[in-house]
C-alpha positions as CSV (number, residue, x, y, z in Angstrom):
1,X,-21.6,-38.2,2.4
2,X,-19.0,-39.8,4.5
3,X,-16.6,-37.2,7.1
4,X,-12.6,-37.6,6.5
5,X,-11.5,-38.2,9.8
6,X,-9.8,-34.6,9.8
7,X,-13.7,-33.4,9.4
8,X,-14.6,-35.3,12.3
9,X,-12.1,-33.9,14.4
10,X,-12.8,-30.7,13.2
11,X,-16.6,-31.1,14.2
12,X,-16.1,-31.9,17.3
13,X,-13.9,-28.8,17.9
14,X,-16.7,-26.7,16.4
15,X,-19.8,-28.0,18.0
16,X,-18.7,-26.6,21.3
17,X,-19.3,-23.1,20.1
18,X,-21.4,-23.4,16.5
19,X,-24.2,-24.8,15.2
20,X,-24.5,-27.7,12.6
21,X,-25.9,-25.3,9.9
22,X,-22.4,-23.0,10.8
23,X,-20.0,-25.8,10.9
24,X,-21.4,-27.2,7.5
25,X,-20.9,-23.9,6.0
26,X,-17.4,-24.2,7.1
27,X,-16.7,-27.9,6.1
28,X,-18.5,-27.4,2.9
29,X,-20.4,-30.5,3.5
30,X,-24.0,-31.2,4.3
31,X,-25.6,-30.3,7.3
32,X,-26.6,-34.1,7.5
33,X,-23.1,-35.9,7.2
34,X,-22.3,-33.3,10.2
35,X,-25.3,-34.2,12.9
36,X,-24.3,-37.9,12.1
37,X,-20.7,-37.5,13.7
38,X,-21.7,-35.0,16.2
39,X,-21.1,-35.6,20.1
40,X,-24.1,-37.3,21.2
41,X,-24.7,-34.1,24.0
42,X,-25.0,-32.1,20.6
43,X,-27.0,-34.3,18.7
44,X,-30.5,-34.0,19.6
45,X,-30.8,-30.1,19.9
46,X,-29.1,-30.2,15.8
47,X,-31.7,-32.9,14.8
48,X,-34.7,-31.1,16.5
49,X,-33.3,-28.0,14.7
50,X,-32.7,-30.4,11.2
51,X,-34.1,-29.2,8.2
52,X,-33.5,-32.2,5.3
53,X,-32.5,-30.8,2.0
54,X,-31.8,-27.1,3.6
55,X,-27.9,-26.8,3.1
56,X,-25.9,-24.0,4.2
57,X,-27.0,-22.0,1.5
58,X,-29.2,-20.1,4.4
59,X,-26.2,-18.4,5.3
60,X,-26.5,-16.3,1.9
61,X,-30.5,-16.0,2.1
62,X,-30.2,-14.8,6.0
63,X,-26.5,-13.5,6.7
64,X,-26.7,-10.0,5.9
65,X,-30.4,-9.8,8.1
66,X,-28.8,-11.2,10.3
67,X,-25.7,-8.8,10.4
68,X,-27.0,-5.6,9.0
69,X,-26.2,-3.7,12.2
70,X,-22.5,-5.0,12.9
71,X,-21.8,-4.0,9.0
72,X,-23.5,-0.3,9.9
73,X,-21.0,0.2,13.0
74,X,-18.1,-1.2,10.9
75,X,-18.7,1.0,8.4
76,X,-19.4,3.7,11.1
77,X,-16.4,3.1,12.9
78,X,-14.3,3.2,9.5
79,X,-16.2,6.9,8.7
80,X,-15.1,8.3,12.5
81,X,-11.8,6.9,12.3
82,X,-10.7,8.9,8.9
83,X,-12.8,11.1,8.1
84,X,-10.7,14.0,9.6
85,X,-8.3,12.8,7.0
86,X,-10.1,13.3,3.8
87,X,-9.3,16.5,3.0
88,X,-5.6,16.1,3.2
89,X,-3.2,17.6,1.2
90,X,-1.9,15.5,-2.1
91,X,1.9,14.2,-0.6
92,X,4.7,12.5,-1.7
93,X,4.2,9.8,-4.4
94,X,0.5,12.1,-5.2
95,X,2.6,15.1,-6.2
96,X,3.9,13.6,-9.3
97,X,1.0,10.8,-10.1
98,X,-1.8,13.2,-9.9
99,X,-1.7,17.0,-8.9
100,X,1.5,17.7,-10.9
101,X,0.7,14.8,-13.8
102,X,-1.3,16.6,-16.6
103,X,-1.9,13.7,-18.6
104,X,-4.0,12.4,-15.4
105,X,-7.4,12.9,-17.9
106,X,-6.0,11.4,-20.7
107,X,-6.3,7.4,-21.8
108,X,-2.9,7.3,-22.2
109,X,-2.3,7.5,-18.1
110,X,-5.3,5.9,-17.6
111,X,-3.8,2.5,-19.5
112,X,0.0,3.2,-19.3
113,X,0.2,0.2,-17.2
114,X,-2.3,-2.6,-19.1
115,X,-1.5,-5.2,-16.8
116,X,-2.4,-3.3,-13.9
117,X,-4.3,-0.6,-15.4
118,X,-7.1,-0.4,-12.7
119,X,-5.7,2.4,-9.8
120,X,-5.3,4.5,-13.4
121,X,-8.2,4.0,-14.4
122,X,-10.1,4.7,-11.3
123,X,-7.9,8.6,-11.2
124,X,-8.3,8.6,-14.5
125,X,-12.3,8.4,-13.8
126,X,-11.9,10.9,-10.8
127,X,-10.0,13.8,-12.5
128,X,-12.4,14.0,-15.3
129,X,-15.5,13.7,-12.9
130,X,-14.0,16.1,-9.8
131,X,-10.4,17.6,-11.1
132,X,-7.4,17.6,-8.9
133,X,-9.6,17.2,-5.6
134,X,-7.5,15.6,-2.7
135,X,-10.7,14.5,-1.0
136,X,-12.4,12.5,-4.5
137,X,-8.7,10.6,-4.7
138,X,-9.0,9.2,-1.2
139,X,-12.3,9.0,-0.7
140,X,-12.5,5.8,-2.5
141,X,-9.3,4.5,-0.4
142,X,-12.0,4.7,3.0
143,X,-15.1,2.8,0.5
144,X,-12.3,0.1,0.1
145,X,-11.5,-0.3,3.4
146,X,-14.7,-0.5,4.6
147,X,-15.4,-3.5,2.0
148,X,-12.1,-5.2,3.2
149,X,-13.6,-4.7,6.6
150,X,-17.1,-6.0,5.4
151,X,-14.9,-9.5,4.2
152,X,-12.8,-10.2,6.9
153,X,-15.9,-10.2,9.0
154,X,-17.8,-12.7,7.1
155,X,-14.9,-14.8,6.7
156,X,-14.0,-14.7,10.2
157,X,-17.6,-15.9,11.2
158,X,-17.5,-18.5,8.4
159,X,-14.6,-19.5,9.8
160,X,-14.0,-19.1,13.3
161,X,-17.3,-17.1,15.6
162,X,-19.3,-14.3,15.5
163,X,-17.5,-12.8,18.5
164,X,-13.9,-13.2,17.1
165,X,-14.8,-11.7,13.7
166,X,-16.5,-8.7,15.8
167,X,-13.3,-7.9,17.5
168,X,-10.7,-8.7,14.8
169,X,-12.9,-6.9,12.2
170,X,-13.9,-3.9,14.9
171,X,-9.8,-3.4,15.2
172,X,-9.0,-3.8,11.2
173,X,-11.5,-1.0,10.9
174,X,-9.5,1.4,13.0
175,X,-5.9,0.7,13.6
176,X,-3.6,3.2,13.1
177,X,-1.1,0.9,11.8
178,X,-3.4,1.1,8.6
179,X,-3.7,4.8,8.1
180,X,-0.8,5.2,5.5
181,X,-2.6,3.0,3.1
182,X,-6.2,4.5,3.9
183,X,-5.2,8.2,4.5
184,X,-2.4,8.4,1.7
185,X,-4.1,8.2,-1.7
186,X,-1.0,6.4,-2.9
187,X,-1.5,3.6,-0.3
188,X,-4.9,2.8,-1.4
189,X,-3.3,0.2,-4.2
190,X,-3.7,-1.9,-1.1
191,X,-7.3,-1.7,0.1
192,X,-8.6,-1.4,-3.4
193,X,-6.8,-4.8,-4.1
194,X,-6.8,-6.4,-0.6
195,X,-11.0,-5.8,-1.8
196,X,-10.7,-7.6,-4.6
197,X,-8.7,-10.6,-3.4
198,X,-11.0,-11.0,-0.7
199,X,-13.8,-10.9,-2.5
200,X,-12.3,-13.7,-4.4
201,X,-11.7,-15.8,-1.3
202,X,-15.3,-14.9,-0.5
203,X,-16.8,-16.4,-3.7
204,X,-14.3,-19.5,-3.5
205,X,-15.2,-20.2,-0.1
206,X,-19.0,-20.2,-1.2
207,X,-18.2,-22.2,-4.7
208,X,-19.3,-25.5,-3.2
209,X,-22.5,-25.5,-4.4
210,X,-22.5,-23.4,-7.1
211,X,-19.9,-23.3,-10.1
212,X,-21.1,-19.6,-11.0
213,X,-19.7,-18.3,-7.6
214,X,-16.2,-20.1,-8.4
215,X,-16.3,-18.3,-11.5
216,X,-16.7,-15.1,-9.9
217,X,-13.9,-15.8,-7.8
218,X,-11.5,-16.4,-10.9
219,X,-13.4,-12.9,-11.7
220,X,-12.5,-11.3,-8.7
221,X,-8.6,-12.7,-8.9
222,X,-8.5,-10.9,-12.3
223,X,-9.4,-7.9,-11.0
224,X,-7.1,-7.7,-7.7
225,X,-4.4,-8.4,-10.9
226,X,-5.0,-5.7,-12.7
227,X,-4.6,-3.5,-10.1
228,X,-1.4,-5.4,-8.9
229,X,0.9,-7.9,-9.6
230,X,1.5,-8.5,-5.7
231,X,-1.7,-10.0,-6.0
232,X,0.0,-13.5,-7.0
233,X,-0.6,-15.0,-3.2
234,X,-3.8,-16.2,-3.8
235,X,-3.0,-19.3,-5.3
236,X,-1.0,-19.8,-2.3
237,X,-3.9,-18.7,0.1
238,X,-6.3,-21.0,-1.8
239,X,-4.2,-24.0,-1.0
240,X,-4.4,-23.9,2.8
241,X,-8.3,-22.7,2.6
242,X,-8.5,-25.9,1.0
243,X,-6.1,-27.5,3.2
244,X,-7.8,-26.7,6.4
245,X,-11.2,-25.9,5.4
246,X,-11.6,-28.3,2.2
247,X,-10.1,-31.3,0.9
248,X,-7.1,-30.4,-1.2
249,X,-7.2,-34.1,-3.1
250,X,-10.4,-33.7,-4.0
251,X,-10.4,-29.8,-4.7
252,X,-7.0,-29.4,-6.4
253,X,-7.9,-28.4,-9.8
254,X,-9.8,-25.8,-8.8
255,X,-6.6,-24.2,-7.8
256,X,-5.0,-24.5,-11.2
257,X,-6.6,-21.8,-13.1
258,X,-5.6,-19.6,-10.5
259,X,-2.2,-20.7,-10.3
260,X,-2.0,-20.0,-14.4
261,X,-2.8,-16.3,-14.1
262,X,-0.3,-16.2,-11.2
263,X,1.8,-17.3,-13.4
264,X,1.2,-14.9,-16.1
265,X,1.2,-12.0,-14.0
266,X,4.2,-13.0,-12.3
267,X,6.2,-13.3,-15.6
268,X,5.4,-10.3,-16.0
269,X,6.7,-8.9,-13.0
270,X,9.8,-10.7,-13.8
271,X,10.4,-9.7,-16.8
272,X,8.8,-5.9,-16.9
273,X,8.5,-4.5,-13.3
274,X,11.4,-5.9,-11.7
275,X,13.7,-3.9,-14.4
276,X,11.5,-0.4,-13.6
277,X,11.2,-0.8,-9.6
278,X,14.8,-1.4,-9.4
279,X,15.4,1.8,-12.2
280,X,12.6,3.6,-10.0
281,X,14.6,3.0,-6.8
282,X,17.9,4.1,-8.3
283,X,16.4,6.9,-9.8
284,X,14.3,8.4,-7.1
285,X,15.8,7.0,-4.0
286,X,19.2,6.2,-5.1
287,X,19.4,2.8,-3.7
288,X,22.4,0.9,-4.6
289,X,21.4,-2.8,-6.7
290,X,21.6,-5.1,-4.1
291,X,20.1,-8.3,-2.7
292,X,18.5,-9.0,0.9
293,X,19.7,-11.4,2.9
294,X,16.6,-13.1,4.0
295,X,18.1,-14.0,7.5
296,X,18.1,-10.4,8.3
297,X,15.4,-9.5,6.0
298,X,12.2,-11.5,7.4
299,X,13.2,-11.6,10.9
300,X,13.4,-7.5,11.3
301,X,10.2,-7.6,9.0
302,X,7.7,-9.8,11.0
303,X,9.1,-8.6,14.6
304,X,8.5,-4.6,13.5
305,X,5.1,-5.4,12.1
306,X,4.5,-7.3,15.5
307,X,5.6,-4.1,17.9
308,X,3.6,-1.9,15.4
309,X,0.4,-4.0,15.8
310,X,0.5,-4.5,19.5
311,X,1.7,-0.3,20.4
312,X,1.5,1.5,16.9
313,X,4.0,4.3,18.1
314,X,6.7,4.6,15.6
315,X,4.4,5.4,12.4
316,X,6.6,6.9,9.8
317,X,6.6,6.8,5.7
318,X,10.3,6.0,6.3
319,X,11.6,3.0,8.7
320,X,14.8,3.6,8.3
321,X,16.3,2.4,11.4
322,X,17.6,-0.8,10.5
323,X,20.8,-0.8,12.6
324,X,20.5,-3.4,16.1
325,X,22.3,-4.4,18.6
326,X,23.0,-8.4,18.8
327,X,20.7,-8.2,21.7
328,X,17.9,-6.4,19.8
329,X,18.8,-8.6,16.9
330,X,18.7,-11.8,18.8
331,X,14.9,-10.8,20.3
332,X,13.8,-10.3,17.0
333,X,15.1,-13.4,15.4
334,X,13.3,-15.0,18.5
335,X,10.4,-13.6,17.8
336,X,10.5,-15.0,14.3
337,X,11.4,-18.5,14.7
338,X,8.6,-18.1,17.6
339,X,6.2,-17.2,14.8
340,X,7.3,-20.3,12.4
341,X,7.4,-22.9,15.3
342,X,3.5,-21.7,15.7
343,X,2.6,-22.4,12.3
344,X,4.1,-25.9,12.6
345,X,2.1,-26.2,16.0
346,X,-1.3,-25.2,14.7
347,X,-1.4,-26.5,11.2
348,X,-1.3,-30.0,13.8
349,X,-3.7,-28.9,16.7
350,X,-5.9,-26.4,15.3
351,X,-6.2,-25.5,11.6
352,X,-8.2,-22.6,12.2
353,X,-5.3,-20.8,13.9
354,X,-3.0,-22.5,11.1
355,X,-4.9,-20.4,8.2
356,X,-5.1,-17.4,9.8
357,X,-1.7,-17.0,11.1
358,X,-0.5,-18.5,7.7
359,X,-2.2,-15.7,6.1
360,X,-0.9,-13.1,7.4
361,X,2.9,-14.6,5.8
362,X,1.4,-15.6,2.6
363,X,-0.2,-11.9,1.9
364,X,3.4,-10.3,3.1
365,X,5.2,-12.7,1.1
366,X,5.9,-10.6,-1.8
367,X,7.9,-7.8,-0.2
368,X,9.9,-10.5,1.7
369,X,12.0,-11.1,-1.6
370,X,15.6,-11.3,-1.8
371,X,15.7,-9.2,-4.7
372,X,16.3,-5.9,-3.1
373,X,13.1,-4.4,-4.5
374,X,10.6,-3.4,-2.1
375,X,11.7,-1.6,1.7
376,X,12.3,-4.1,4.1
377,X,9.4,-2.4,6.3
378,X,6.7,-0.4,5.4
379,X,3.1,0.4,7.2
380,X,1.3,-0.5,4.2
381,X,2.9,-4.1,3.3
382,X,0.4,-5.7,6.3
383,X,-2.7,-4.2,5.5
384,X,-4.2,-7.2,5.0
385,X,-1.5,-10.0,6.8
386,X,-2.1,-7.8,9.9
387,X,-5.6,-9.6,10.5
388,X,-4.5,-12.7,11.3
389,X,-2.4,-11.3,14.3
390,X,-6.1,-9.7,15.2
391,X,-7.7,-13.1,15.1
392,X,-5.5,-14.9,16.8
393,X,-5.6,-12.7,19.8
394,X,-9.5,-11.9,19.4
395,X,-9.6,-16.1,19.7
396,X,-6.9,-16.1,22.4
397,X,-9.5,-13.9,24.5
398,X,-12.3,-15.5,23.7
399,X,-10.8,-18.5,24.8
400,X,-9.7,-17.2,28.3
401,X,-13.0,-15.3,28.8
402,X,-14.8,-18.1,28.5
403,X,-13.5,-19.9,31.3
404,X,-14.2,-17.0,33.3
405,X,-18.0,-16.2,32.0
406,X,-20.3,-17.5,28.9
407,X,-21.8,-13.7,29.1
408,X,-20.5,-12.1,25.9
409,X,-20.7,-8.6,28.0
410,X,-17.1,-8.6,28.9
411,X,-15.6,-9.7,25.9
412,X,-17.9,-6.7,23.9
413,X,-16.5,-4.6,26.7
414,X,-12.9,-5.3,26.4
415,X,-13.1,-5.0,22.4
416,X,-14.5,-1.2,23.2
417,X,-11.8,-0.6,25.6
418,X,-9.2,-1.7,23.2
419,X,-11.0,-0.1,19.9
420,X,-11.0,3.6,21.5
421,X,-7.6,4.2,21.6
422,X,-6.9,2.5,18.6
423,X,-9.5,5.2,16.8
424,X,-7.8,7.9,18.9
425,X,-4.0,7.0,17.5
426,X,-5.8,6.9,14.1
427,X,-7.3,10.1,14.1
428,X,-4.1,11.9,15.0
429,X,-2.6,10.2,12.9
430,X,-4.0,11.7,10.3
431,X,-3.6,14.6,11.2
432,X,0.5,14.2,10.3
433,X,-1.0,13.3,6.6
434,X,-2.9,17.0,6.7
435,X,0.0,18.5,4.8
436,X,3.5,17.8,4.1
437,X,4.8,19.6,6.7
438,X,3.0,17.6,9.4
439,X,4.5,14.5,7.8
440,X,7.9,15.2,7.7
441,X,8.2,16.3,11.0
442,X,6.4,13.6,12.2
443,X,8.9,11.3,10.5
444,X,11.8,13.4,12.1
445,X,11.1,11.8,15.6
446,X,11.2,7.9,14.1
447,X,13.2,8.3,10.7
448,X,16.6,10.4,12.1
449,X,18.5,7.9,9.8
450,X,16.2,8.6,6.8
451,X,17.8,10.6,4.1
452,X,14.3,10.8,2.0
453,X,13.2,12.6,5.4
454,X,15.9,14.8,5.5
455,X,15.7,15.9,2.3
456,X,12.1,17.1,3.1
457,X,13.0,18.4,5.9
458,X,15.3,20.8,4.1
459,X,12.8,21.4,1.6
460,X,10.3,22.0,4.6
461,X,12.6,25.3,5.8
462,X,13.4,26.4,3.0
463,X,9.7,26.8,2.3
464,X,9.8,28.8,5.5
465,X,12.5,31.4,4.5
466,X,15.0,29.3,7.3
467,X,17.7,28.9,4.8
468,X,20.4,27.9,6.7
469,X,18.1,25.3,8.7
470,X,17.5,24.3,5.0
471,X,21.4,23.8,4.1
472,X,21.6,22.0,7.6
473,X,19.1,19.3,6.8
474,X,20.2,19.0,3.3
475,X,23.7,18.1,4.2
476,X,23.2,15.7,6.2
477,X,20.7,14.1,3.6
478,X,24.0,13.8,1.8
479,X,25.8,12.6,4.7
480,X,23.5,9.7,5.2
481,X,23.7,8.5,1.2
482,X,26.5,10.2,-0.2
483,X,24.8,9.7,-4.0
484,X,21.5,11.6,-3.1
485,X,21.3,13.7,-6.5
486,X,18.3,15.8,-5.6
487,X,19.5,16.7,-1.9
488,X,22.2,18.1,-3.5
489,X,20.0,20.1,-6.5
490,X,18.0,21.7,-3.6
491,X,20.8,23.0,-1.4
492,X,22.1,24.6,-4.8
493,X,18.3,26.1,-5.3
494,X,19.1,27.7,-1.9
495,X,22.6,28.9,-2.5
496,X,20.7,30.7,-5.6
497,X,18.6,32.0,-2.9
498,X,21.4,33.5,-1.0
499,X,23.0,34.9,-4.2
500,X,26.2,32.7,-3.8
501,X,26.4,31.3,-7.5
502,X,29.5,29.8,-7.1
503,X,28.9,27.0,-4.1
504,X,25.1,27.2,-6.2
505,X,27.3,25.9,-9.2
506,X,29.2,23.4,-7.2
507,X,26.3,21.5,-6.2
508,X,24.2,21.5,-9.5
509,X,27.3,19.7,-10.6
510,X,27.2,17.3,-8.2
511,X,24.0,16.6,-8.4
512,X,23.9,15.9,-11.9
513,X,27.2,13.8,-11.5
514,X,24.8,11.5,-9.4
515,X,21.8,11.4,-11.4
516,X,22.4,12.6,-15.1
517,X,18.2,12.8,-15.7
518,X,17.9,16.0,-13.3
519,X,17.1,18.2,-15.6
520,X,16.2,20.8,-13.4
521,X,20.0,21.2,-12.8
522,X,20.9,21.7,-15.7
523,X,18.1,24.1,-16.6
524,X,19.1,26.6,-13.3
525,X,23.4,26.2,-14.3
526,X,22.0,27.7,-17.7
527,X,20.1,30.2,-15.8
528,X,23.2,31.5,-13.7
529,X,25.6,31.3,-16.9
530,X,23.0,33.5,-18.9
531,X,22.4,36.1,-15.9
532,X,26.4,36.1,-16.0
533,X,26.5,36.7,-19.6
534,X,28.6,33.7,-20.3
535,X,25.9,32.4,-23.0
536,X,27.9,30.0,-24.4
537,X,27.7,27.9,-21.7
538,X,24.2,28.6,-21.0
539,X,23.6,27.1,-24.5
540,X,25.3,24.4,-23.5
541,X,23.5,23.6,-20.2
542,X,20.2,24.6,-21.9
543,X,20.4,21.7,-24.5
544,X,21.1,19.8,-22.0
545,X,18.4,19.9,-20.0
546,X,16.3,19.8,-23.5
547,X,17.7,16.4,-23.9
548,X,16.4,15.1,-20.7
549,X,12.6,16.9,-21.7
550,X,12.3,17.7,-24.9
551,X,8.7,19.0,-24.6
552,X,9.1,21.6,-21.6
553,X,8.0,24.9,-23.4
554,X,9.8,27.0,-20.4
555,X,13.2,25.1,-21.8
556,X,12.8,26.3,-25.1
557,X,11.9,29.4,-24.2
558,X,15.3,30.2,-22.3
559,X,17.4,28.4,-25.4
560,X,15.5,30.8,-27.3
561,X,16.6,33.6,-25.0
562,X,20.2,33.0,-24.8
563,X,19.8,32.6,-29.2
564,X,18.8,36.6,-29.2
565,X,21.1,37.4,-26.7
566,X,24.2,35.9,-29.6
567,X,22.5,37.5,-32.0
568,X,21.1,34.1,-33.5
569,X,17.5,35.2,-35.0
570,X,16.6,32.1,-36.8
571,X,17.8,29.9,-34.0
572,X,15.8,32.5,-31.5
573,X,12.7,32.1,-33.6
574,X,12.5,28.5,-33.6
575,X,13.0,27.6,-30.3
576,X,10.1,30.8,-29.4
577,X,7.8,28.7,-31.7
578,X,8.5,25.7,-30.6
579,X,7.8,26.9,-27.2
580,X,4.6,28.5,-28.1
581,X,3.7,24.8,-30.0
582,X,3.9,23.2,-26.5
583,X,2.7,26.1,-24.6
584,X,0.4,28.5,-26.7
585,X,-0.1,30.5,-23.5
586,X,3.3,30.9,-22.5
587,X,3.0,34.9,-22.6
588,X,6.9,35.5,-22.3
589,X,7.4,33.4,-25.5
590,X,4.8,35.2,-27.1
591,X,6.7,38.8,-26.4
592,X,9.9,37.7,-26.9
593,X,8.7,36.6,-30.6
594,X,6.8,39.6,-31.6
595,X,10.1,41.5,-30.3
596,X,12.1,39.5,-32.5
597,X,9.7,39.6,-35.3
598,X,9.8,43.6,-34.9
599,X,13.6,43.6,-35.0
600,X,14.3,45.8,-38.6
């Protein structure tokens, strides 16, 4: 077999630090073509070494002897860095999808999504095996990270050294950058399918020699699918494997089954999940339907993920500080075009470099869209782009170190030094994912611009009998977006609290003038009408609400109420059965029937 004259280059690159049986398993060629172009220095100790007919399969046969111990402190290092998270509190986006969600054991959650049915499924499995346990939900987020961690490693020796894939996959383990989508139970969609694509490179990169592996990979692709449609890079990530690992003239149909179901699950999020995420951001966050401008967009992006990975400080659920100066501006935008210019640098001098760095765009790619969509940071878009910023420095200090020593002491040293405060920022912060308190006023001290945080925050002291704290925060939820429907709702809850009914009144009305679904408004301006005796318009706000949720027995129950209250027995009586249909245990229903029932 005859070397491209890319190969060549790229064997005399490797043979200064690899041996022919490595850079084989890299090229995906035989271990023969490569001691024929080696360096003549390099020759004799690979021919002496030469084994005809053994290929590079010996890295499957002998990889995991030979590694055994790096995966245990990997996996160690994983277990110390989260485990005082694992018996966190459900929060936020958990309160509604699982503790609060009681069709969590039923098939219809578990496949209310088909095309990305999987992260149902797997609650689905773990409500019915453990019930509502916060620690069973996120435990399988750390087993995921851990086999992401597992991965990167073995790509990263396939591809670059031992050492560099120690220290890059040593810091993936740990960073604190990476907590929101290992701690939160809603943030493992990205481990679980980060694992998945992976797993899928893993198999592709190994397909060279035999076809069952690429099938695995196409395997592997379904499955990161089905647990998300983000998932869609691969295709894209295949290319420049092929690119700068491959031949891409040669291996180009292999890509095209991959590209079809990219395709297919990419219509889909055209056509289905683009329609509910910008309904679910209108709904929930109130976020006006509008576009990105990328030149804004990616440049604020990529430089925040860059300050977060080299000093993870500012960790919050909400970056909301997205006002600059030019100057600030300017740096960032620098920063960017920095990051571009490199690509074009490497993809010409060193294609390892190239893929890596190219990964870590290619993986953040879909929440860099214009279509207003997705936030234009969050902690959890990098989880897996964020290794190629870890490989590129891990090879930037191999590089230096080895002009200074060939002992690998110093380098091992300096990735502990580095990997122990890393693991201390992690650990505390989980602690601000303990409980929902911890988490909002954590946020308070980088979000002051986020009215998501503020609205919590409100929530937060009111929970603490501090009412007027309470109003304070809520207020200026509605300062920050003016349409915030369920800021207003709770300052009305805590008006109620402070028997005012009338400014109570005023801001139920205001928050159903800004989202029409809250049904809870409606359901507590019946409340105050019926405790005023004006039942009329308790009917009225009653049926309301029953429009909105049809099926909440607690609803019917207080229609049924106000009924008795006009002297409407038939009406009473239905709406006490029907609330007794969706409730059988609903004990004030049960009373207010046999009371009716009584009545001469």
């Amino acid at each position: 077999m005859h070397l491209t004259r890319k190969q060549k280059r790229q064997v005399e690159k490797l043979s200064k630090t690899k041996s022919s049986q490595e850079i084989a398993g890299i090229l995906n060629v035989s271990e023969e073509a490569v001691i024929n172009c080696l360096p003549r220095n390099f020759k004799k100790r690979a021919l002496q070494n030469f084994q005809p007919g053994k290929t590079q399969e010996f890295a499957l046969k002998t990889w995991f002897g030979e590694n055994y111990l790096i995966l245990i402190l990997l996996a160690v290092l994983v277990f110390a860095s989260y485990l005082n998270g694992l018996k966190s509190e459900f929060l936020s986006d958990d309160i509604a999808t699982i503790r609060d969600n009681a069709e969590i054991t039923t098939t219809k959650f578990a496949f209310a999504a088909p095309f990305i049915f999987l992260r149902g499924f797997l609650y689905f499995v773990t409500a019915n095996i453990f019930g509502k346990i916060p620690a069973a939900f996120r435990f399988p987020n750390i087993l995921f990270h851990i086999g992401v961690t597992w991965l990167f490693y073995f790509l990263i020796c396939k591809t670059v050294s031992k050492r560099v894939a120690i220290f890059s996959s040593a810091v993936f383990a740990v960073h604190p950058l990476l907590s929101e989508s290992v701690t939160w139970i809603s943030g493992g969609y990205y481990p679980m399918y980060g694992f998945f694509v992976l797993l899928s490179l893993v198999f592709y990169s190994l397909s060279k020699k035999t076809d069952k592996l690429y099938y695995w990979s196409l395997t592997a692709f379904l499955l990161a699918l089905f647990t998300s449609e983000r998932t869609v890079y691969l295709p894209g990530v295949l290319v420049v494997w092929e690119i700068c690992f491959g031949n891409i003239k040669q291996n180009w149909k292999k890509t095209i089954p991959f590209f079809g179901l990219g395709m297919i699950w990419g219509l889909f999020f055209i056509w289905g999940r683009i329609g509910y995420r910008i309904n679910e951001l209108q709904t929930s966050y109130y976020q006006k339907r509008t576009s990105q401008n990328p030149f804004f967009q990616i440049p604020v992006a990529i430089s925040s993920y860059f300050e977060l990975i080299i000093w993870p400080k500012a960790l919050t659920l909400y970056h909301s500080e997205m006002n600059f100066s030019k100057i600030n501006f300017a740096a960032r935008f620098t920063i960017t075009t920095a990051y571009f210019a490199s690509l074009i640098y490497f993809f010409k001098k060193n294609k390892i470099l190239f893929f890596w760095l190219a990964f870590f765009f290619i993986t953040l790619s879909p929440f860099l869209t214009p279509l207003g969509i997705s936030w234009v940071v969050a902690e959890r878009y990098v989880y897996l782009g964020c290794v190629g910023i870890f490989i590129a420095t891990g090879m930037l200090l191999e590089k230096i170190l080895r002009k200074i020593s060939k002992n690998s002491f110093l380098f091992y040293f300096l990735t502990a030094l580095l990997i122990i405060p890393l693991q201390i920022r992690t650990i505390y912060r989980n602690v601000d994912w303990k409980n929902q308190d911890n988490l909002w006023l954590a946020a308070e001290k980088f979000s002051p611009s986020s009215p998501q945080n503020h609205n919590n925050l409100g929530d937060l002291y009111a929970r603490w009998g501090q009412l007027d704290k309470a109003i304070k925060y809520f207020k200026r939820a509605t300062e920050l977006q003016v349409n915030y429907g369920d800021a207003f709702h709770n300052m009305a809850n805590i008006y109620v609290q402070k028997n005012d009914f009338a400014a109570a009144l005023f801001y139920y009305q205001k928050a159903i003038e800004f989202n029409p679904n809250i049904w809870q408004s409606y359901q507590n301006i019946g409340s105050i009408y019926f405790q005023q005796g004006r039942l009329d318009l308790a009917e009225e706000s009653f049926k309301n609400a029953l429009k909105i949720n049809p099926q909440n027995p607690s609803l019917h129950y207080a229609l049924g109420a106000t009924y008795g209250n006009q002297k409407k027995t038939i009406e009473a009586e239905n709406e006490f059965r029907t609330s007794l249909q969706f409730d059988p245990t609903n004990i004030q229903a049960q009373q207010a029937l046999q009371q009716l029932l009584n009545q001469p």
